[in-house]
C-alpha positions as CSV (number, residue, x, y, z in Angstrom):
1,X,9.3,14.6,6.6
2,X,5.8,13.6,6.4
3,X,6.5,9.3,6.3
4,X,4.5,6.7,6.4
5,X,5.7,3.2,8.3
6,X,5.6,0.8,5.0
7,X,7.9,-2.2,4.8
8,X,7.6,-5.3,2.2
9,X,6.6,-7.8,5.5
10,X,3.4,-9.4,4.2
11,X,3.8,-9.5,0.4
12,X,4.0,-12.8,-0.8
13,X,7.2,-13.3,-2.6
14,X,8.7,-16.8,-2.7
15,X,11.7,-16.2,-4.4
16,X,12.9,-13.1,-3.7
17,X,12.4,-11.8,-7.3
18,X,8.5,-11.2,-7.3
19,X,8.2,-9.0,-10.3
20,X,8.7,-4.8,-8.7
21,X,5.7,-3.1,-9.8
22,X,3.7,-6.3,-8.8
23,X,5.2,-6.6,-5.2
24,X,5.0,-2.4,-5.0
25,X,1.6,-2.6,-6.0
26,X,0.9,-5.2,-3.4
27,X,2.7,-3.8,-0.5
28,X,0.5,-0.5,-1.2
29,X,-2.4,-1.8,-1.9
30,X,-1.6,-4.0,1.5
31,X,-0.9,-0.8,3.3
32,X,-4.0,1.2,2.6
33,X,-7.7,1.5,2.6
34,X,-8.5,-1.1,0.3
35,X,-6.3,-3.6,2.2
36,X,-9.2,-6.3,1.8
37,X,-8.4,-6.6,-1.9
38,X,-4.2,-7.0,-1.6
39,X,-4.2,-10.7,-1.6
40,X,-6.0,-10.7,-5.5
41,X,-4.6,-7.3,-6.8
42,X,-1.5,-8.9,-8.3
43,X,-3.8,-11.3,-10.3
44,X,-7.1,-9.0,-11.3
45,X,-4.5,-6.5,-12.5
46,X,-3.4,-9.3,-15.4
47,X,0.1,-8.9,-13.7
48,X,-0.1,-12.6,-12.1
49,X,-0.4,-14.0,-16.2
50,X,2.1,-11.3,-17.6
51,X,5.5,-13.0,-19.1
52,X,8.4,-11.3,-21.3
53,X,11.5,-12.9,-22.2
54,X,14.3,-11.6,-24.7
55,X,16.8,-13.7,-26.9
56,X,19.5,-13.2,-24.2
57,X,17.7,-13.5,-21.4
58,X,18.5,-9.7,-20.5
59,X,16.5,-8.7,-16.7
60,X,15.4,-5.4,-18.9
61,X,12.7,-7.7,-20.7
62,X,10.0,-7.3,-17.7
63,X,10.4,-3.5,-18.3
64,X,9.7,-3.2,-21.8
65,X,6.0,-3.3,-22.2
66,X,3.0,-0.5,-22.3
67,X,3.3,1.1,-19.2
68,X,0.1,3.8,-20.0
69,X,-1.7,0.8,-19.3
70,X,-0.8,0.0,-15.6
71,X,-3.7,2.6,-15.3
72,X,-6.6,0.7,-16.4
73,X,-5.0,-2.9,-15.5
74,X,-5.0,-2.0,-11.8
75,X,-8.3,0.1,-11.6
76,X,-9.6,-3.5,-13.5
77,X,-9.4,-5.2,-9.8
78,X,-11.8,-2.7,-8.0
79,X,-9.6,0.5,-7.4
80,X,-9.8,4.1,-9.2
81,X,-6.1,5.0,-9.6
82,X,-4.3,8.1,-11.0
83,X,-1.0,7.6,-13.5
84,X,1.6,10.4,-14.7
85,X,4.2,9.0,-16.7
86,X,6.8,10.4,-19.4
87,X,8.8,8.4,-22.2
88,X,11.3,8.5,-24.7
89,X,11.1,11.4,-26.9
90,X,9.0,13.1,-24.4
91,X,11.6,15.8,-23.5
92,X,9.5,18.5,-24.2
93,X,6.8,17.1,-21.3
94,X,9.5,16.6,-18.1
95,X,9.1,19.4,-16.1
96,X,5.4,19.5,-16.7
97,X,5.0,15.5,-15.9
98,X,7.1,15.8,-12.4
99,X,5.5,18.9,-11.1
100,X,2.2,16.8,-11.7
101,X,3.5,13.4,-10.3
102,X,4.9,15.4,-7.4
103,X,1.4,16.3,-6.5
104,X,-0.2,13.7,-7.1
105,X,2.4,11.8,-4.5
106,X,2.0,14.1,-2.5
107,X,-1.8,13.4,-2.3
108,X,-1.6,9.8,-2.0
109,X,0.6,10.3,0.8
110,X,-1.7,12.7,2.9
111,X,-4.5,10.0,2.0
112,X,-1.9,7.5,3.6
113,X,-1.5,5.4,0.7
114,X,2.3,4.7,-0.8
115,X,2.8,5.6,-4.1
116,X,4.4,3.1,-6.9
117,X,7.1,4.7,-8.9
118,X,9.9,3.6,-11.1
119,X,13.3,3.9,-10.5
120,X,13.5,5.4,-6.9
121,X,17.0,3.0,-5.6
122,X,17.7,1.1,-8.7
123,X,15.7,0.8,-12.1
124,X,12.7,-1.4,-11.0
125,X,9.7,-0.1,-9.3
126,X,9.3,0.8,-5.8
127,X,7.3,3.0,-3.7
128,X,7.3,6.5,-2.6
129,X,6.6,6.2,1.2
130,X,7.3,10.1,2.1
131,X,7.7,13.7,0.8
132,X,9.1,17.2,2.7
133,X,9.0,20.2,0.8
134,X,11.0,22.0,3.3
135,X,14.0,20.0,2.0
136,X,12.5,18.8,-1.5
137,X,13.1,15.5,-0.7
138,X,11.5,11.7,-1.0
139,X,11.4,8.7,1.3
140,X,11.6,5.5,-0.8
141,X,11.5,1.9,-0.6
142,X,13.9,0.2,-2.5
143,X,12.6,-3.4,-3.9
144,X,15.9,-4.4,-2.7
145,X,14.2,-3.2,0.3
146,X,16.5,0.0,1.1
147,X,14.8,2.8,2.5
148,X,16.4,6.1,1.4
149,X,15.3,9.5,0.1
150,X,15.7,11.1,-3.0
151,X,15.2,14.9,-4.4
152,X,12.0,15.8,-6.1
153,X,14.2,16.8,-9.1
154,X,15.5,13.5,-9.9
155,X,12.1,12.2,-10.2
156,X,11.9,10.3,-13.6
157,X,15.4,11.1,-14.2
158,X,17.6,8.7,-12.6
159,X,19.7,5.8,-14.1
160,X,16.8,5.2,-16.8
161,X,15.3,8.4,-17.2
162,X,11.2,7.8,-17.7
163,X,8.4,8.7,-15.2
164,X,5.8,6.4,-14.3
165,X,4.2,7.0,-11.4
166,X,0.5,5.2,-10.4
167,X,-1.3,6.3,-7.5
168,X,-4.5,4.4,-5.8
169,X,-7.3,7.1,-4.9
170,X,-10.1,5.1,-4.2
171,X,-12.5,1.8,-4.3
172,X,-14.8,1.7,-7.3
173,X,-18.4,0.0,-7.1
174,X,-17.6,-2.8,-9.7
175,X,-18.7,-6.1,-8.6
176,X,-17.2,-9.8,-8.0
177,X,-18.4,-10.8,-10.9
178,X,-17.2,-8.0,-13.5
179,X,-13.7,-8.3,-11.8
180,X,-13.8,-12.4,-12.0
181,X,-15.0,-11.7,-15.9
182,X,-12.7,-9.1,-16.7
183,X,-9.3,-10.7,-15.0
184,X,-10.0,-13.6,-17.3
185,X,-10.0,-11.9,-20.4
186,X,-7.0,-9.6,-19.2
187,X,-5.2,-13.2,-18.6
188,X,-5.9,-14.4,-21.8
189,X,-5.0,-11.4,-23.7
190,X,-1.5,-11.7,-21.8
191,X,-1.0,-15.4,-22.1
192,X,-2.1,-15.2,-26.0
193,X,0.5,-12.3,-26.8
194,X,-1.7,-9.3,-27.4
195,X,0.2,-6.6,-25.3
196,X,2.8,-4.7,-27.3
197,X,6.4,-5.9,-26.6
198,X,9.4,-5.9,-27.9
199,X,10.0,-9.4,-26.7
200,X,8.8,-13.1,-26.2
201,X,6.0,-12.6,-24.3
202,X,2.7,-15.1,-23.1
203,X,2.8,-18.9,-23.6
204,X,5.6,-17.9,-26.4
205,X,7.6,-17.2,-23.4
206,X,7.7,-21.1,-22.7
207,X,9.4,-23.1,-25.6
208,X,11.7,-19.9,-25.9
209,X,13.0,-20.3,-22.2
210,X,13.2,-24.3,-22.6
211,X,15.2,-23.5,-25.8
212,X,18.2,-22.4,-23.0
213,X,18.0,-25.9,-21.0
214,X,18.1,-27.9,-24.1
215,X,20.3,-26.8,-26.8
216,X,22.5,-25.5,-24.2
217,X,22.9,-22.1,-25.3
218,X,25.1,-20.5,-22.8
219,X,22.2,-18.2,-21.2
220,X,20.5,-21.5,-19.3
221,X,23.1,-21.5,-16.8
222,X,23.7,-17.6,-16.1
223,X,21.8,-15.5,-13.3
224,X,19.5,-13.9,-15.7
225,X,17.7,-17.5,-16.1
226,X,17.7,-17.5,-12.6
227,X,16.4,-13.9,-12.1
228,X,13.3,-14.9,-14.7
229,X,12.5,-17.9,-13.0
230,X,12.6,-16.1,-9.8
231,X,10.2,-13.4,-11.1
232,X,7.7,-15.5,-12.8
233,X,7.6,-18.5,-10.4
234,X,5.8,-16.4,-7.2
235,X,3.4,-14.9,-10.1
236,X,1.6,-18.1,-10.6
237,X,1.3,-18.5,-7.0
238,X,-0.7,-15.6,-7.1
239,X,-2.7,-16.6,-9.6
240,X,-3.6,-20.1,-8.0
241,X,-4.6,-18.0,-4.9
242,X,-6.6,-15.9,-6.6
243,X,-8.7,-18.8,-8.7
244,X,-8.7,-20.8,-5.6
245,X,-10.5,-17.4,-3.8
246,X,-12.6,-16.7,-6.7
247,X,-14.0,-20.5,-6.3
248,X,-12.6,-22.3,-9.4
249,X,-11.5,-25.4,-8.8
250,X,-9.6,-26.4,-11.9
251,X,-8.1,-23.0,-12.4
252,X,-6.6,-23.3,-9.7
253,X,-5.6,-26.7,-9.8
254,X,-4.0,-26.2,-12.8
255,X,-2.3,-22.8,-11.4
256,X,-0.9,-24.4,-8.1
257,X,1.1,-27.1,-10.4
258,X,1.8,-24.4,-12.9
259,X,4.0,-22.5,-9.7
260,X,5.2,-25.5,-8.1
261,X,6.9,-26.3,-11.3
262,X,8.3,-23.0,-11.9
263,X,9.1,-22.9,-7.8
264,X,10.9,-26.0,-8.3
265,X,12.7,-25.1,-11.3
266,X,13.9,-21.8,-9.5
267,X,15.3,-23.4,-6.6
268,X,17.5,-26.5,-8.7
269,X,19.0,-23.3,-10.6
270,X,19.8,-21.6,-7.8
271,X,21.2,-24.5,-5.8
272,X,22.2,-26.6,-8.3
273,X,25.1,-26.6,-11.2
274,X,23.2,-25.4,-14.3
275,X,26.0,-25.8,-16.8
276,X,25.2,-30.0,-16.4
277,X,23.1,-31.8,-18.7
278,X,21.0,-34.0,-16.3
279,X,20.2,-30.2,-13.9
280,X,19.2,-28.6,-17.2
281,X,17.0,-31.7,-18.1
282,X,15.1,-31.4,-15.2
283,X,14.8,-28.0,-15.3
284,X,13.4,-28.2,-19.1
285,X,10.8,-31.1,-18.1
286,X,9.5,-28.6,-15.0
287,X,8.8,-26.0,-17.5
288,X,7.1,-28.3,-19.7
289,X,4.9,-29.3,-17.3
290,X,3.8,-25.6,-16.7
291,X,3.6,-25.2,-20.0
292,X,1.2,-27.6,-20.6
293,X,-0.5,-26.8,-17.7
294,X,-0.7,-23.1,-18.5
295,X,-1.9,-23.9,-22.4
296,X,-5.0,-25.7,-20.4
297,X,-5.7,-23.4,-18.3
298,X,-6.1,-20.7,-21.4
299,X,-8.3,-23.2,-23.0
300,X,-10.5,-23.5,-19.9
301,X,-10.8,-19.5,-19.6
302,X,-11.0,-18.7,-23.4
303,X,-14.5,-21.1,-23.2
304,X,-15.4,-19.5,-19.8
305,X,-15.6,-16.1,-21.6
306,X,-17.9,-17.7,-24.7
């Protein structure tokens, strides 16, 4: 088994429930090359501003998005990246997609560089950390963080049975200043709705969530609400780092109380009895206050872009 030594020590995740293709993406970008740009990847990627959110507050919501676009996203914050992925409907392209994802994670291996895959432990995204083609076999990490293996054949055909599979293959020439220019409109395309989903999804995401606090719907106080504030709460931290690293002040002003009221929110649900009035109040006003936050901060990079 050809393996390389990858664990998820060093990825920021505050929670516990950083979103899995942002904390694989991380960890690989964290454990290759192009270390140097880990720390902003999660943000010039659009992934840091990126928020879905069904009716019922069902986990599949962050997985129900374009994922052909992970491609250009990612190679947005300096990288050149290869993608294989296979949907719905796509029966006729399996074998054809996982012989070429097999090579291509093959590659990324030999070039020491972990590749980001869906569904290798449980359906999220993880990372490919190994191959042996004596015995056909992976080694994965888990974002539970369980390292296994699993055959080549059951790539993109496990409990949800799609392929998506990005690989990082190099460090393109773009410069501080396209990235900076080009994150910003890739955050206000997300926090304005543009992406297609099949859900609430940007700024939409807020008064729908706060809905659950107030009217008391019965989802408020269930683990999904916790697993969404959990997911979206460590994103905003990464997008406060990154402003704060890119040298704007008020972006990332506004970001750092944008994630200390999600962060805050997170931890009364989880340690606290959601199904009381006065612990779903608070929890409401936090959002609110991100909310409003987050609507200024769109302003402020919608008129940076003019």
């Amino acid at each position: 088994m050809k393996k390389l030594a990858i664990t998820w020590d060093g990825v920021d995740d505050a929670t516990g429930y950083l979103f899995s293709l942002a904390k694989a993406l991380s960890a690989a970008v964290k454990n290759s090359p192009y270390a140097d740009l880990a720390e902003e990847i999660v943000a010039t990627s659009g992934f840091a501003f990126r928020m879905w959110l069904s009716a019922d507050l069902c986990r599949s919501a962050t997985s129900i998005w374009s994922w052909d676009d992970q491609q250009r996203w990612v190679e947005n914050g300096g990288l050149h990246c290869d993608y294989v992925g296979r949907y719905w409907g796509q029966d006729d392209q399996e074998e054809a997609q996982r012989l070429k994802a097999i090579e291509r994670i093959r590659t990324s291996i030999d070039q020491g560089i972990a590749a980001i895959s869906w569904d290798i432990g449980v359906p999220e995204w993880g990372l490919i950390t190994g191959y042996d083609d004596a015995s056909q076999t992976f080694a994965t990490l888990s974002v539970t963080g369980e390292a296994a293996e699993m055959s080549y054949d059951a790539l993109g055909k496990r409990e949800i049975p799609i392929l998506s599979v990005l690989t990082l293959t190099g460090k393109s020439e773009k410069s501080r200043e396209a990235i900076q220019h080009d994150t910003l409109q890739l955050a206000v395309s997300h926090l304005q709705g543009e992406e297609w989903c099949d859900n609430a999804k940007g700024l939409e995401v807020y008064p729908a969530l706060i809905k659950h606090y107030e009217e008391a719907t019965g989802f408020g106080d269930s683990s999904n609400a916790e697993y969404f504030l959990g997911t979206y709460a460590p994103l905003k931290q990464y997008a406060y780092k990154y402003f704060e690293k890119a040298h704007l002040p008020e972006l990332a002003e506004l970001y750092q109380t944008v994630y200390q009221a999600w962060l805050s929110a997170f931890t009364i649900k989880k340690n606290e009895d959601a199904s009381l009035l006065e612990v779903r109040t608070n929890i409401a006003s936090l959002l609110k206050t991100a909310y409003e936050k987050e609507r200024r901060a769109l302003e402020i990079m919608v008129g940076r872009l003019r």
